[in-house]
Backbone bond lengths (Angstrom), bond angles and torsions (degrees), N, CA, C in turn:
res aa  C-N    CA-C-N  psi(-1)  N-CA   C-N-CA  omega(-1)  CA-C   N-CA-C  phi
1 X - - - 1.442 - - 1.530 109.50 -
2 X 1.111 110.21 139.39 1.585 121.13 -162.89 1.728 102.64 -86.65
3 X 1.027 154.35 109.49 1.287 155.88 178.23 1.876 102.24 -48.12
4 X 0.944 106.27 162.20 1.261 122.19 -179.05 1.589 118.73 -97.92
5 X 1.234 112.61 136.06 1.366 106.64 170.28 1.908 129.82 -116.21
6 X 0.978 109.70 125.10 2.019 118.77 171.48 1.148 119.19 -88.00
7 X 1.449 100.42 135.84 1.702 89.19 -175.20 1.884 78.61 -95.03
8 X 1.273 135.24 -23.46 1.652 110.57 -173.66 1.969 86.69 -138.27
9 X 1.055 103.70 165.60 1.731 109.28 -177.60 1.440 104.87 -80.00
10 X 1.517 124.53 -24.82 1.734 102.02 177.99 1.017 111.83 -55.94
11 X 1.931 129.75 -25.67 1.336 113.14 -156.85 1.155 110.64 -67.38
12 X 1.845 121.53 -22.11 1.059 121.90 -177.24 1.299 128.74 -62.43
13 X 1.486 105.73 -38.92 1.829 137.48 146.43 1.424 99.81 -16.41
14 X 1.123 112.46 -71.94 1.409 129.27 -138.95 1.529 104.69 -91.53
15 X 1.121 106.46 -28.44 1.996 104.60 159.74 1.276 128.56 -53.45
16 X 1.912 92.58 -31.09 1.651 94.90 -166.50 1.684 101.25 -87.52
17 X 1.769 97.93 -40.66 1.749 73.88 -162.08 1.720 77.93 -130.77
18 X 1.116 136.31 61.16 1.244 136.61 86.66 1.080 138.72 33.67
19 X 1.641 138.58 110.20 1.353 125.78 153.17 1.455 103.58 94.48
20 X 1.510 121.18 167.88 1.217 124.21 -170.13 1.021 145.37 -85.79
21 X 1.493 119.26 5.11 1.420 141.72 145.63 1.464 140.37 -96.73
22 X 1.380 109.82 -49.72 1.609 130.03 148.22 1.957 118.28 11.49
23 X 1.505 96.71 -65.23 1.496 103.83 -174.17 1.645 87.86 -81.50
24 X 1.461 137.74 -32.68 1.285 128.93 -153.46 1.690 104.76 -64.97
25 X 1.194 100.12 -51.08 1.504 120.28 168.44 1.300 116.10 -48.08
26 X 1.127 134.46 -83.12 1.701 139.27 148.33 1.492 127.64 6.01
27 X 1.696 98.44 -58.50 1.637 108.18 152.39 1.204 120.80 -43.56
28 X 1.686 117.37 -67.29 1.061 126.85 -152.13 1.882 94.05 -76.71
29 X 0.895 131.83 -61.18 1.493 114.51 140.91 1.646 155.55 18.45
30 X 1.809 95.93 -52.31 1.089 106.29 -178.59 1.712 94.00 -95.93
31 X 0.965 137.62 1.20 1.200 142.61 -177.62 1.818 110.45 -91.70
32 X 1.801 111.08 -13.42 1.268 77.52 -177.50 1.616 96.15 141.46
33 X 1.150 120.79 136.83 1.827 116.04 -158.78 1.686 91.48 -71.08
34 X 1.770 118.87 145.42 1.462 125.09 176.02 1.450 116.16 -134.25
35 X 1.024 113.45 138.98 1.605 110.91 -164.95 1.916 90.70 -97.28
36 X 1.638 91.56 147.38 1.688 94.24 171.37 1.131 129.25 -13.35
37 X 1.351 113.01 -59.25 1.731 110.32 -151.91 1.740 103.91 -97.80
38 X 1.636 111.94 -5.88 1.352 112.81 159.35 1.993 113.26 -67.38
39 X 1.711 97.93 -51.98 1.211 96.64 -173.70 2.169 96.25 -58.10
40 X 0.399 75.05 -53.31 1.971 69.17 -174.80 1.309 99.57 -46.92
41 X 1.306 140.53 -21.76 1.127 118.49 -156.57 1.555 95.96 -107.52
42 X 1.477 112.31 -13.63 1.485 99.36 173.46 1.514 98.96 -89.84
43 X 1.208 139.71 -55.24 1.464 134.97 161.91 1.376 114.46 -47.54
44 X 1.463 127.19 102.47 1.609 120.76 -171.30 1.205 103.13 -90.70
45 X 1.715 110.24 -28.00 1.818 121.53 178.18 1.154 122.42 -70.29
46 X 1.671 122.83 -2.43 1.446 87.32 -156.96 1.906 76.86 -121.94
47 X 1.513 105.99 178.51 1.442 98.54 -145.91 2.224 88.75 -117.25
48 X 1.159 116.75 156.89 1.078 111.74 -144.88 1.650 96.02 -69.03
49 X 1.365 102.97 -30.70 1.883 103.64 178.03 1.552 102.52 -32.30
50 X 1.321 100.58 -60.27 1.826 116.06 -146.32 1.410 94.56 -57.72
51 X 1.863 113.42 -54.77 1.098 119.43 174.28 1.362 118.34 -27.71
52 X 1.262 136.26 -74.89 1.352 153.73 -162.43 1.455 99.74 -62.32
53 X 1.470 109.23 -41.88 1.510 99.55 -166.90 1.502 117.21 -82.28
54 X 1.704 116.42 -24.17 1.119 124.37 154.53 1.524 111.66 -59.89
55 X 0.805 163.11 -30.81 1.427 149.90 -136.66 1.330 97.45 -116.87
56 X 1.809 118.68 -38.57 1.573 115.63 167.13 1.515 112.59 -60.74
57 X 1.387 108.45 -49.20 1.740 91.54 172.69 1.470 126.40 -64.14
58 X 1.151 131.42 -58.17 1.667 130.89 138.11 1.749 99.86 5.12
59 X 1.177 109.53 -68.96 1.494 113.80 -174.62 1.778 113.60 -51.63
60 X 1.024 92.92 -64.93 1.500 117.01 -167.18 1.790 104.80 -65.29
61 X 1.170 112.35 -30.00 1.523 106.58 145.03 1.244 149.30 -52.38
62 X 1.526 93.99 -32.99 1.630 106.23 177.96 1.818 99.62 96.12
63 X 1.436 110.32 21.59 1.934 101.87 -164.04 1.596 88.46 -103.20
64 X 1.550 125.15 -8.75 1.396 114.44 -166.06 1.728 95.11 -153.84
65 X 1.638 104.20 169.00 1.426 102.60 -170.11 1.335 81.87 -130.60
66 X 1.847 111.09 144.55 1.319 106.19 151.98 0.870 152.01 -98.72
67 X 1.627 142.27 62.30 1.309 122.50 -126.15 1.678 114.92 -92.93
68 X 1.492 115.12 128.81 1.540 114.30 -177.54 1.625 109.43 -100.57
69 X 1.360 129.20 127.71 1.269 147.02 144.13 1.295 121.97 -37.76
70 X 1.582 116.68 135.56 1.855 114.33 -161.89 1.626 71.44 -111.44
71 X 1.336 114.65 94.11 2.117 108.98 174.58 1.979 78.22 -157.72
72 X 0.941 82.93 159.60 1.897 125.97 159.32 1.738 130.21 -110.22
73 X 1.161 88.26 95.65 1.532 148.83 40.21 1.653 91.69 -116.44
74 X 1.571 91.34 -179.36 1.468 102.68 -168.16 1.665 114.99 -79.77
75 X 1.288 94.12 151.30 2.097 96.51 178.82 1.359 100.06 -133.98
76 X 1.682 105.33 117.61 1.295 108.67 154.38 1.688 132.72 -122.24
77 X 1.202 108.72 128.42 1.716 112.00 -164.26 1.862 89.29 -95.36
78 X 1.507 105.89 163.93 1.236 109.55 158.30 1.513 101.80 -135.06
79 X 1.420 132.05 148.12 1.343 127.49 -176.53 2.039 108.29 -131.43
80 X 0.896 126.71 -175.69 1.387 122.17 169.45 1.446 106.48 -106.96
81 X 2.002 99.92 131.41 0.923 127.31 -149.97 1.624 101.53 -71.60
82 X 1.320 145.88 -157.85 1.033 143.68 169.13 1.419 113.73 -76.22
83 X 1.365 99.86 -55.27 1.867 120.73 160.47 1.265 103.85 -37.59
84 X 1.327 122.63 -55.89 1.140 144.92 -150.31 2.010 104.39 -70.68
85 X 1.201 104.74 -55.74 1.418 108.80 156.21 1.638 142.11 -51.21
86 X 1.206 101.41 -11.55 1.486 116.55 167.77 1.643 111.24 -73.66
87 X 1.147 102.44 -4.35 2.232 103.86 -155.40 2.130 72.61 -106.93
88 X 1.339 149.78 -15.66 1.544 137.19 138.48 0.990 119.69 10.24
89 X 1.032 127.03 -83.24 1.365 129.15 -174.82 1.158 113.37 -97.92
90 X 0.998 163.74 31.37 1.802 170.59 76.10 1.777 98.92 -20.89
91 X 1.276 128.83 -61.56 1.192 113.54 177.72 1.316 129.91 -77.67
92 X 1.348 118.25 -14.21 1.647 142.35 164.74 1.979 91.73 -45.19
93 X 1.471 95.44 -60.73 1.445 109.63 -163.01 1.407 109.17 -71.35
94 X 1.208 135.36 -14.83 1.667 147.91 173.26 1.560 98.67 -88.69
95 X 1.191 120.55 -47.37 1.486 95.66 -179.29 1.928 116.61 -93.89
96 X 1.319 108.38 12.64 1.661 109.78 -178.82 1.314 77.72 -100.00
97 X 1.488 155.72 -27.89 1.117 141.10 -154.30 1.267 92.36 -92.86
98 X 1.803 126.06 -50.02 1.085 109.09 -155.26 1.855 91.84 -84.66
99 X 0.721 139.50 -39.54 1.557 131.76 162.13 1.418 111.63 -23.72
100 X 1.317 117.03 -28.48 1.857 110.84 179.71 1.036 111.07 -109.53
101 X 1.502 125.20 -0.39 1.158 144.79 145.18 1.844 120.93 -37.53
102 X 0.939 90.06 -86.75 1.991 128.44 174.21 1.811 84.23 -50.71
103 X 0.980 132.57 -61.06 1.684 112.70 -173.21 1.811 124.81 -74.16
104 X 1.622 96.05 -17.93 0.869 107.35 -159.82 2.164 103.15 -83.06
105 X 1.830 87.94 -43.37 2.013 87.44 165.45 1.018 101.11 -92.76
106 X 1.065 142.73 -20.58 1.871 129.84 -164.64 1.518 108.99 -99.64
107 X 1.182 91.02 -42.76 2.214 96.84 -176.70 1.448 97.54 99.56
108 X 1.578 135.73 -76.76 1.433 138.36 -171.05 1.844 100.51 -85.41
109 X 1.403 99.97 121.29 1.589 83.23 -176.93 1.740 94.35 -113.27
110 X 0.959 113.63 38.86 1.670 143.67 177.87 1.712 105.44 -101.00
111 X 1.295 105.90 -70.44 1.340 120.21 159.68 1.905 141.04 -41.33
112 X 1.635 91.12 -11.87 1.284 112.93 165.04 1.077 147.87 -151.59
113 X 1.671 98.26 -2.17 1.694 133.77 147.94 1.617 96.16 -59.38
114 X 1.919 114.24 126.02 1.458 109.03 141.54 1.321 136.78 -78.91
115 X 0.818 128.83 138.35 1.622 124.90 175.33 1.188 114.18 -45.95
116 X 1.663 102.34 122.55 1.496 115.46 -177.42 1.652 105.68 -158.04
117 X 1.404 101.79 167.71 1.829 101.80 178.39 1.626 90.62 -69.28
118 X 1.183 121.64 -78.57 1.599 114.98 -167.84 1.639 116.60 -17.91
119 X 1.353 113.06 -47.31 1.834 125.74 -162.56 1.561 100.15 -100.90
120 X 1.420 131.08 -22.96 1.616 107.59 138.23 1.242 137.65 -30.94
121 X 1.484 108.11 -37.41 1.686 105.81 -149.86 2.054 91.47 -102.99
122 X 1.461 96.18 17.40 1.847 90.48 -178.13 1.330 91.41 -122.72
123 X 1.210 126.04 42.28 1.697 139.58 155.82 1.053 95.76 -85.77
């Protein structure tokens, strides 16, 4: 297998959690292990494919664990992996940014924040 090459280390960043859901998940994550149809239910946009297919890469990184239940019917949670907990404070720092973001063109970032557990806790 041929090693990989960066021309700078975010890209490496940016493979893993990447793209326009990736960190959304991660958040919702750092809050606490979530089974599928919770994570969908806090993401109303994103469509269940993407879901699934994000969460296998998430997986396949090593950034999240999946853990499946031997019950009927089946339960599977995914939580952030140990690895996976190091990306804390990187996303702390993506959403205080994007929080000064949202006030900074909008003015009320109330007014264009939806209500969610995550955007409570930036009162």
């Amino acid at each position: 297998m041929q090693k990989k090459k960066y021309n700078i280390s975010v890209e490496a960043t940016l493979e893993v959690m990447g793209g326009k859901w990736k960190c959304v998940i991660l958040c919702h994550l750092t809050h606490g292990k979530k089974r599928t149809s919770e994570l969908k239910r806090l993401m109303p946009n994103i469509t269940q494919k993407m879901l699934t297919q994000q969460l296998r890469e998430l997986e396949q990184d090593g950034v999240i664990n999946r853990i499946v239940y031997n019950q009927v019917p089946p339960k599977v949670e995914y939580e952030l992996s140990e690895y996976g907990q190091s990306l804390e404070s990187i996303l702390s720092a993506l959403c205080t940014w994007g929080e000064n973001h949202i006030t900074r063109v909008y003015g009320d970032k109330f007014s264009v924040l939806e209500e969610s557990v995550l955007n409570d806790q930036l009162k």
